[in-house]
N, C-alpha and C positions, 0 to 999 in steps of 0.2 A: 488269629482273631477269634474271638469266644461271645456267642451269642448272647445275655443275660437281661435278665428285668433292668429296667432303669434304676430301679432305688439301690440295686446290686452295684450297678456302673458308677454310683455317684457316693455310693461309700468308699468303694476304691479312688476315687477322688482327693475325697475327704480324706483320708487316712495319708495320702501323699503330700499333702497340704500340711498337715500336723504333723509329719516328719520333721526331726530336727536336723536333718540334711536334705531337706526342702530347698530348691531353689527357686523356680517359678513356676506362674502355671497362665494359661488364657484361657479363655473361652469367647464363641464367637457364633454368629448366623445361629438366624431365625427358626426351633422347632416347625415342622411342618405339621397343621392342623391348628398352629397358633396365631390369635390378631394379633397387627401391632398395636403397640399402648406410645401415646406420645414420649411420657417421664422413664420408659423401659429401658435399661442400658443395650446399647448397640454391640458392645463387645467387652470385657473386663481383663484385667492385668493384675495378678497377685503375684507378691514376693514377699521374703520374709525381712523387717527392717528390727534394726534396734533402736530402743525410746527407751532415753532415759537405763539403761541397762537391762531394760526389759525386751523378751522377744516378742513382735504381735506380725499380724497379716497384713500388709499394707494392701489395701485394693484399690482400683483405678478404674471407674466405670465413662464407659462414652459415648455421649449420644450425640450424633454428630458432631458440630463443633466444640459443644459442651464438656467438661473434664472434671469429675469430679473425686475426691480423694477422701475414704475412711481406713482408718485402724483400729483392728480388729485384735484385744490383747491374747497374747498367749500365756498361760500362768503357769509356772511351773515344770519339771524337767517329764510328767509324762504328757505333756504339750495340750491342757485343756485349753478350751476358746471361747468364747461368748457362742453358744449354742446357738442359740437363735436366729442371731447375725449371719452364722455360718451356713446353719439350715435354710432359712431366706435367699442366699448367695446363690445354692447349690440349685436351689427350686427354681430359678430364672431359667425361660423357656431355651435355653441355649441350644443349639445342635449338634457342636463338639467342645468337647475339655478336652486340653491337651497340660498336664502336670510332670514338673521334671524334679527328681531328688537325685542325690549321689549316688545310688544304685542305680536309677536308669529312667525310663518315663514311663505313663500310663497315657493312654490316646481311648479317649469316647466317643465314638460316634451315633447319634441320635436315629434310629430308623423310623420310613413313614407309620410304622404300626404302633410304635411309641415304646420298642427294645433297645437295646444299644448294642451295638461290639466294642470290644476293651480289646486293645493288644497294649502287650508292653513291649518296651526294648530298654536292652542293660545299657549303664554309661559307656559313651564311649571313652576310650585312655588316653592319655595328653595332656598337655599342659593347658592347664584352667580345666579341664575335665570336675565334673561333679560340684558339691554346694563349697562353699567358704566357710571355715569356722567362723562359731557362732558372731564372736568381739568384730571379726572383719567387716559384715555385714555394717559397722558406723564408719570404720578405720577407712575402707575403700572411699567411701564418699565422703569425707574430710578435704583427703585430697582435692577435691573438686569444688563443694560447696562450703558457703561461709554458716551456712545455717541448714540442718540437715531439710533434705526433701521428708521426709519422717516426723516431721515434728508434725508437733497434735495439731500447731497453731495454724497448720496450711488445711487440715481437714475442717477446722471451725472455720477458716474466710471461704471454703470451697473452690481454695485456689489451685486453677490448670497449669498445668506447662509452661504456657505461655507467661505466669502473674509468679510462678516461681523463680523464672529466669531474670525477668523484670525486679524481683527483691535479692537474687544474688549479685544482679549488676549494680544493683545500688548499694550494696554493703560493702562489694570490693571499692566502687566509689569512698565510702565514707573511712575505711582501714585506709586508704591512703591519703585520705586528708588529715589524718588524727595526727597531730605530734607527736611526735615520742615524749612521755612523761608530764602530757597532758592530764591534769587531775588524778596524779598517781596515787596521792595520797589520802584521795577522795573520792563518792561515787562522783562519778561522771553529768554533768547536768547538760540535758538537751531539752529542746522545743519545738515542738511541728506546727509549726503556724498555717494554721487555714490545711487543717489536716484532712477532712472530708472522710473516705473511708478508712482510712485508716489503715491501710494495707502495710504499708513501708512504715507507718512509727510503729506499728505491733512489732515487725521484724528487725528493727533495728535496735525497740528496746529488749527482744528476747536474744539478741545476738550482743549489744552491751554489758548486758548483765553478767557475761560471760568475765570482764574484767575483772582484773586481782579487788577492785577495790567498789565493782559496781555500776548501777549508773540508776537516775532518775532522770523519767520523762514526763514531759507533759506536752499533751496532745492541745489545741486551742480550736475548735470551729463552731461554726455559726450556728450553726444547725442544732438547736436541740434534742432532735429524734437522732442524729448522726454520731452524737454525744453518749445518748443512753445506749445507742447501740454498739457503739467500737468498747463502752464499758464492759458491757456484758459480754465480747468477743475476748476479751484481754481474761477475766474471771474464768470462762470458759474453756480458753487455752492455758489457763496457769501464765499468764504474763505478768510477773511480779513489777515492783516499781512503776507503773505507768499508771497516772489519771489526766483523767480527760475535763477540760472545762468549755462553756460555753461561752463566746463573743465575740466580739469583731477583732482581726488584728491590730487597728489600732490604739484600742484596747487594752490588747492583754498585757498583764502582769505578773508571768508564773510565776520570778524571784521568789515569795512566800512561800510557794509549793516544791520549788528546788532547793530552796537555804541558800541563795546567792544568783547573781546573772548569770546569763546560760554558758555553757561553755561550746553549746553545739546546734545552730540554728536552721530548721531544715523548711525549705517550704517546695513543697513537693505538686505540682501542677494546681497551685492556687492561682486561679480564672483573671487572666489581665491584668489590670492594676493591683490583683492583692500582692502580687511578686513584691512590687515594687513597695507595697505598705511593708511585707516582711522584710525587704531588704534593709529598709529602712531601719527598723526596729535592730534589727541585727547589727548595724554601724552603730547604734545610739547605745548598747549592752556591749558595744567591741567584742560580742562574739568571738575567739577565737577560729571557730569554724564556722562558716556558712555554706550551704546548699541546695541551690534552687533547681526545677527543672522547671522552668516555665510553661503555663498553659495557654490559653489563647492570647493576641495580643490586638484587641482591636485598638486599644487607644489611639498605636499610630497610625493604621489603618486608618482610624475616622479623621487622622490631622492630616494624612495624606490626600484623601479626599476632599477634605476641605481647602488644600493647596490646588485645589482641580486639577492633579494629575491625570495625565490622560485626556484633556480636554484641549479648547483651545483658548482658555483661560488660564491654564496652569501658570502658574508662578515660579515651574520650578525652571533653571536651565534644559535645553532641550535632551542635553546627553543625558541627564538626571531621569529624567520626564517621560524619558526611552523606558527606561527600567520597571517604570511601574504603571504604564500604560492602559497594560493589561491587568482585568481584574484578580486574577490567579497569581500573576507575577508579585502582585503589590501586597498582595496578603505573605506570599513568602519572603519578600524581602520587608516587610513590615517587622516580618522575626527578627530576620538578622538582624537589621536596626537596631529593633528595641534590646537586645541581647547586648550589643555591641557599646548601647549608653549606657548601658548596668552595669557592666564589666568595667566603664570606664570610672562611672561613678563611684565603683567600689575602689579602683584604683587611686582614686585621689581622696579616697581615706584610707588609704597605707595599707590597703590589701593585695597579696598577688592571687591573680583569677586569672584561672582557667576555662576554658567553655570546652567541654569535653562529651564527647555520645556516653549518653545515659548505658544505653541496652541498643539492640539491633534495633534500626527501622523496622524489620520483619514484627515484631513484638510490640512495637507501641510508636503510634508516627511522633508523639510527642516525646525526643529521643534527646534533645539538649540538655545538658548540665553544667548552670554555674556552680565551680567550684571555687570557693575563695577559701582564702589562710591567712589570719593577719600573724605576718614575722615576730621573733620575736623583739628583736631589732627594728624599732619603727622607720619605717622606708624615709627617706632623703626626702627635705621639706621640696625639692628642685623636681622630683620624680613624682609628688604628688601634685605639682600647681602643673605639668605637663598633662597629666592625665585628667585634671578638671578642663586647663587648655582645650584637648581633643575632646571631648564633652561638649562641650560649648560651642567649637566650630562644626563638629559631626551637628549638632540640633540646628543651628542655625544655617547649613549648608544645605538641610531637608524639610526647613522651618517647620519645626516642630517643637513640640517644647514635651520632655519627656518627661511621665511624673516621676520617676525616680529623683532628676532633679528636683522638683518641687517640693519633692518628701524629705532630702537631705537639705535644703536650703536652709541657711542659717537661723 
């Protein structure tokens, strides 16, 4: 270990970070002699990624719960950087760096007088020892994700860990709903109905586009300011084909904005009954794909109360009447329910549905996913008057009347 000034120990830093056989580095705990600042990062994670064929510094800063992600370009083979970014990085009151390349690692530790010690140690030998060439650095993580952790477009939502995993479960979700030779010949038209932030139709249109032939999206939500903002977020990450319009779902109209009905209708935790308006919308376009993950569901929650479940008025049978007693119980099975008449209602318009876990509960409690698929072969007039059947005794067996029924009514 070699005693030295600090700006000495953080060159040698720097200089192992700009290594093109850089692998990773951290840094971590509090300088001593320094306050905390609320917005300061807690700890940091740099590795090297590729973008777009480009090499930059992927960093990963974390304050407590919070995760937040930038890249940092590298240009060129004598490995410059955005100066200032990097200088900024280095200047964070940290107490140690510890940076690994294919020759070995560099370790900083911070002392109370404001010097450092720097020891190094050489790679160790073995398999996986030292950095990946350069191309691997995408190649590795392909295998794994459907849209790289590296893209620009996760540093512009300022999306963590958790809102990454959440857009890879949805993609593998939407890759196997696609038909095979689904709008082969054409971009691909999708619509996010009651899109809100906009997280999953950004990712879903920067992972379409990825098709031989394309894809156009349009995003629909209410919100005006939610509108200008997911604009600016798409511009900002280079999200091509995707605009956003303002209105209610049922409303909207994107045909004009896609050249034709949708081929791929998503509505992604739009608030209670809007599920039920998108679904709708999506029967009436025969949508080839639809996929919901529903969000709250008070409607039957409020028809179950109105049944006086749980009282001694209830209407409902007593074994029924068991189930939703409790206020807690009634609100979860209010889901199932309402999940259970969607699924059936899409059934008896000739779609096969699935209800399938989005992502982990760990990750998001709102974890359900309608997936539907209309065949291409329209389903058997006998398999769809059963599955309106079960519709109709499910609603009236929990006297409810569901809106998805009232939205699909003739």
């Amino acid at each position: 270990m070699a005693l030295v000034e600090l700006p000495e120990a953080l060159a040698a830093v720097r200089s192992s970070l700009l290594e093109e056989s850089f692998v990773r580095a951290t840094a971590g705990g509090r300088r001593r002699g320094t306050e905390a600042v609320a917005d300061r990062p807690e700890r940091v994670e740099v590795r090297p990624v590729l973008l777009r064929g480009v090499r930059h510094l992927q960093v990963t800063e974390r304050t407590g719960p919070v995760v937040r992600t930038r890249n940092l370009r590298v240009q060129g083979p004598a490995g410059s950087v955005d100066d200032e970014a990097l200088d900024a990085l280095l200047a964070l009151p940290f107490a140690t760096w510890h940076a690994e390349t294919a020759a070995g690692a560099v370790q900083v530790q911070v002392t109370k007088k404001g010097l450092a010690t720097v020891g190094r140690t050489a790679a160790t030998a073995g398999p996986g020892a030292g950095a990946r060439p350069g191309g691997d650095l995408a190649n590795d993580r392909r295998k794994e994700h459907l849209l790289d952790p590296g893209d620009p477009l996760f540093a512009v939502l300022g999306a963590g860990g958790d809102k990454r995993r959440q857009v890879d479960a949805f993609l593998r979700q939407l890759s196997a709903a696609l038909p095979e030779g689904l709008a082969a010949d054409r971009p691909l038209r999708v619509v996010d109905l009651g899109c809100g932030n906009a997280y999953l139709t950004l990712a879903a249109q920067r992972w379409l586009a990825g098709r031989p032939a394309g894809a156009r999206t349009v995003g629909v939500e209410l919100r005006a300011d939610l509108v200008q903002r997911s604009t600016e977020r798409a511009a900002a990450a280079g999200v091509d084909g995707l605009v956003f319009a303002a209105g209610t779902i049922a409303d909207a109209d994107p045909t004009h904005l896609l050249g034709g009905p949708p081929d791929v209708v998503l509505a992604l935790h739009a608030c209670d009954t809007a599920t039920d308006d998108a679904l709708a919308r999506a029967a009436a376009w025969e949508a080839p794909v639809v996929l919901a993950a529903p969000c709250c569901h008070r409607d039957v929650q409020r028809q179950l109360v109105a049944a006086g479940a749980g009282t001694a008025a209830s209407s409902l049978p007593a074994a029924q009447d068991a189930l939703v007693s409790s206020p807690i119980l009634r609100e979860r099975f209010a889901d199932v329910l309402t999940d259970s008449l969607r699924a059936a209602a899409l059934r008896a318009r000739g779609y096969r549905v699935d209800v399938v876990e989005f992502v982990d509960s760990r990750h998001t409690p709102r974890n359900a996913l309608l997936r539907a698929v209309l065949p291409p072969r329209p389903a058997p007039a006998a398999a769809r008057d059963a599955a309106q059947r079960e519709l109709e005794e499910l609603a009236a067996s929990w006297r409810v009347r569901p809106a998805i029924a009232e939205r699909l009514a003739p």
